[in-house]
N, C-alpha and C positions, 0 to 999 in steps of 0.2 A: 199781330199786325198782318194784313193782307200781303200773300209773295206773290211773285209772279214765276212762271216756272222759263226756264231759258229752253222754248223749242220750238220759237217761232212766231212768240207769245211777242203783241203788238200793243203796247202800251199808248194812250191819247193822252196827248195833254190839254188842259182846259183851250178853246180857240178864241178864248178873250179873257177879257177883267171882270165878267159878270159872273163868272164861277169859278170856284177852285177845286172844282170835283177833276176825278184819275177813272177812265174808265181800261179795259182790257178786254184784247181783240183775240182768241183763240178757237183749237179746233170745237169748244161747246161753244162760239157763239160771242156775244158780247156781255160784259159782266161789270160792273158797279166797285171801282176801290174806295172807293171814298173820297174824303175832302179832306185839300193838304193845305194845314197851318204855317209848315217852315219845309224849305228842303234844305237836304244837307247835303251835297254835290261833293260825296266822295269819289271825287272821279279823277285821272290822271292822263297826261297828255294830249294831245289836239282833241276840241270838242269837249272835254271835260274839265280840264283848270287853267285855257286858254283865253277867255272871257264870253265863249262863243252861247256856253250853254244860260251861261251868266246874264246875256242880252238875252235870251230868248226867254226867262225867266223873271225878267225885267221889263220884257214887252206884254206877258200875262198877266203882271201883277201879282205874281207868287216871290216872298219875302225868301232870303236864303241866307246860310251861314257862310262866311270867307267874303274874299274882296269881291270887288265889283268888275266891270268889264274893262276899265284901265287897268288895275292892278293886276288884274290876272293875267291879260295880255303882256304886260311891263314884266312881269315877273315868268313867264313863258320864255320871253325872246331876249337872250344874253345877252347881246349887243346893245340893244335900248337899256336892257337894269344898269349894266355898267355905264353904260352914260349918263342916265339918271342920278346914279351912285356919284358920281365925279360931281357933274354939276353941286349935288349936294354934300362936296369937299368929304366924300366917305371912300377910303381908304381899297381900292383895288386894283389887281393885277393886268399889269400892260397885256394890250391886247394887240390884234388886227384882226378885219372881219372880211372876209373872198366869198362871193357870189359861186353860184357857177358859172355863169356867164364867163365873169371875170378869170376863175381858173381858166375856162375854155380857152379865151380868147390874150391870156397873158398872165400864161403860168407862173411866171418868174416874179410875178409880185407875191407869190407866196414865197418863194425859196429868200426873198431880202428881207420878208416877213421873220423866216426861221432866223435868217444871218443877224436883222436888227434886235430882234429879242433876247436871243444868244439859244440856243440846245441846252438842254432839253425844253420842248413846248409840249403841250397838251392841243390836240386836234378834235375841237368838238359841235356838233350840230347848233347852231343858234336857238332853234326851237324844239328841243327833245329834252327827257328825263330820264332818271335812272340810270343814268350814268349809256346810256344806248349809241352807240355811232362813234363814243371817245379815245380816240389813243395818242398814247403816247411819242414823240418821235424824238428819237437822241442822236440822228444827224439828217443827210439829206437825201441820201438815199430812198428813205422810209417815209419819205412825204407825199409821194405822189398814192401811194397806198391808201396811207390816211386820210387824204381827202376824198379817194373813190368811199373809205368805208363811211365816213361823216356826210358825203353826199348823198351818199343810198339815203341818209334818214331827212336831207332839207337840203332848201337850195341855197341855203345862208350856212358859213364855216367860221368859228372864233378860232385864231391862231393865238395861243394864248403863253404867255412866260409860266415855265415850272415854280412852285413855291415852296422852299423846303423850313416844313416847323410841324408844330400838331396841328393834327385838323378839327376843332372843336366846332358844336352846333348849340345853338340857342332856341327855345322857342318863345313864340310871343303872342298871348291872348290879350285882343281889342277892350278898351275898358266899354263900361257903359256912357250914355251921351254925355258928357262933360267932363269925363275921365281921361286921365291918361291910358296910353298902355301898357301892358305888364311883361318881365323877362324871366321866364324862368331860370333856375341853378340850369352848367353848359355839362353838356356831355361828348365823350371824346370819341373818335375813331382813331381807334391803333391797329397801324397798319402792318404787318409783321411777318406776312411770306406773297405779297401780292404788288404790282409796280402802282396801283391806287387802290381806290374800292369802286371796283367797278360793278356791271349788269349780275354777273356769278353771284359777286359775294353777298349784293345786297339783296339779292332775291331768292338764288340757289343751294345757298348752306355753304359756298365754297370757302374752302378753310384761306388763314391767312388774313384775317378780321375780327377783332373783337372791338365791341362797342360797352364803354365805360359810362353810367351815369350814378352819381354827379361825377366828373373831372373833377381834378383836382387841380385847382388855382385857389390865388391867394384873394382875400376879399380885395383887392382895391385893382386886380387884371378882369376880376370877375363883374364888376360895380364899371368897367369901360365898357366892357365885354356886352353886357344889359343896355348901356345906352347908345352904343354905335349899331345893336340890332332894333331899336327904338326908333332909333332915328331912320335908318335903312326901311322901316316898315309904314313909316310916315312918310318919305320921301316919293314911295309909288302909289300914296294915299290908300296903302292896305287897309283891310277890315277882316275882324272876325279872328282870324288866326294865319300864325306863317311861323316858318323855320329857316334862320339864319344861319351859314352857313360859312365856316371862317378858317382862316389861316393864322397861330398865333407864330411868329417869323421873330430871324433875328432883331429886326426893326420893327415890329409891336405888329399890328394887327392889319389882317387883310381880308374882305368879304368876297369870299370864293361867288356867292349864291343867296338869293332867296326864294321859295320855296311857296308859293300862298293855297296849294293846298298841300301839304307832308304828309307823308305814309302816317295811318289811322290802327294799324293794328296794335290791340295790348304789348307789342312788346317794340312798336316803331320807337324811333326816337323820341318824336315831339309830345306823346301820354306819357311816355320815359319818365323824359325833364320834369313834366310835369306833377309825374310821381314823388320824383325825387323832392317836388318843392311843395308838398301838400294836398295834390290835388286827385282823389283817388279815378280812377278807367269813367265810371259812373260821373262824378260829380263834376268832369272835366265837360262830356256830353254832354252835361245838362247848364253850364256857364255860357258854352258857346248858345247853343240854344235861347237862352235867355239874353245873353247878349245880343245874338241878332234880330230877337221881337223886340228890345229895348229900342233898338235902332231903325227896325220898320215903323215901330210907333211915335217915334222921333220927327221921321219922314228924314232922317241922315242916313 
């Protein structure tokens, strides 16, 4: 397939719905990709699994894999998923959500934030991933910190209640048009010299993380497990594919997150699952794909 080299290298996209040709702008000049059938918008945080690129992919008439521009917006910004999540009676962790503004101008609605939740909270960006901007805080001293660092990355802060259980993930691929959705077996993060799995572990190799697939749970925590991420993936009118993200707690189950695009490498979590449940690197790319022509040619 045609690359484009990262040096400057100015890719066009089609400027309407009368063609789906890719041309590219470099130092030889302008050059001919070809015509795109599907994209697959592996892409992560603002502009790429926000809805943003989603619309503008949607105003050309170019068909694509993952949600749409609600759900990936919904699924971006933690404040609205967990609202969403509630409205649709699905099991999440007390929050409060501070501006900057609002820090600016009335600090102390965070510190009754900390008080009312109880210590430890987690301090994390509304609209970021990778775990980027989140810390932890176990009293109060350590709050005003964490909001400067959670603010460097948005102007929105979730103050959020600690959850103590395993942290297990689910993935979920969109059926075809009149199908339901499908959950794959869960896999775990154990967490074992780190205070979560933060930006290090997941990306840097930093020790103190090991990622288990499949978990081990029993068929009938596993069989809730499938349908509260089913239901969580319907509830932001997902498409295409997502990874749920969960707390299994003394009182049963809690949805930390959902995910509508998840890291894509062979060895991320959501091919993981999917390994684990049948479905090899190859034939998982090639479901989504089909799933999402099944769905352009639906007109759904």
């Amino acid at each position: 397939m045609p690359a484009v080299a990262d040096n400057g290298s100015r890719v066009r996209w089609p400027d309407s719905t009368d063609t789906r040709e890719l041309t590219v702008t470099d130092a030889l000049g302008t050059r001919y990709l070809g015509a795109v059938d599907l994209v697959f918008p592996i892409l992560h945080g603002p502009f790429g699994e926000d809805g943003t690129i989603q619309g503008m992919l949607e105003l050309i008439g170019l068909p694509y894999v993952g949600s749409g521009v609600l759900a990936s917006s919904l699924g971006m910004d933690k404040h609205f998923t967990k609202t969403v999540f509630q409205q649709a009676s699905l099991p999440v962790a007390p929050w409060r959500t501070m501006t900057a503004d609002e820090w600016a101008e009335a600090p102390g609605m965070a510190y009754a934030a900390l008080e009312e939740l109880g210590a430890p909270v987690f301090v994390k960006p509304a609209r970021a991933g990778s775990s980027v901007g989140v810390s932890k805080v176990s009293s109060a001293d350590q709050l005003a910190e964490a909001m400067a660092v959670a603010l460097a990355e948005d102007s929105k802060v979730l103050i959020e209640a600690e959850l103590v259980g395993r942290e297990l993930e689910v993935a979920v691929l969109q059926g075809r048009p009149g199908e339901s959705a499908r959950a794959s077996v869960a896999g775990e993060v154990v967490v074992t010299g780190r205070e979560f799995y933060d930006f290090e572990a997941k990306y840097l190799g930093a020790p103190g993380i090991d990622l288990v697939c499949p978990a081990v749970l029993g068929d009938a925590e596993l069989a809730v497990m499938r349908r509260l991420a089913i239901h969580a993936f319907d509830s932001i009118g997902g498409a295409g594919l997502a990874r749920v993200d969960f707390f299994l707690t003394a009182h049963g189950w809690v949805i930390n997150e959902i995910n509508t695009m998840p890291g894509f490498t062979p060895i991320s979590m959501f091919p993981s699952c999917w390994l684990a449940s049948g479905f090899s690197y190859p034939e998982l790319i090639d479901e989504l794909i089909d799933v999402a022509l099944a769905h352009a040619r639906h007109g759904s």
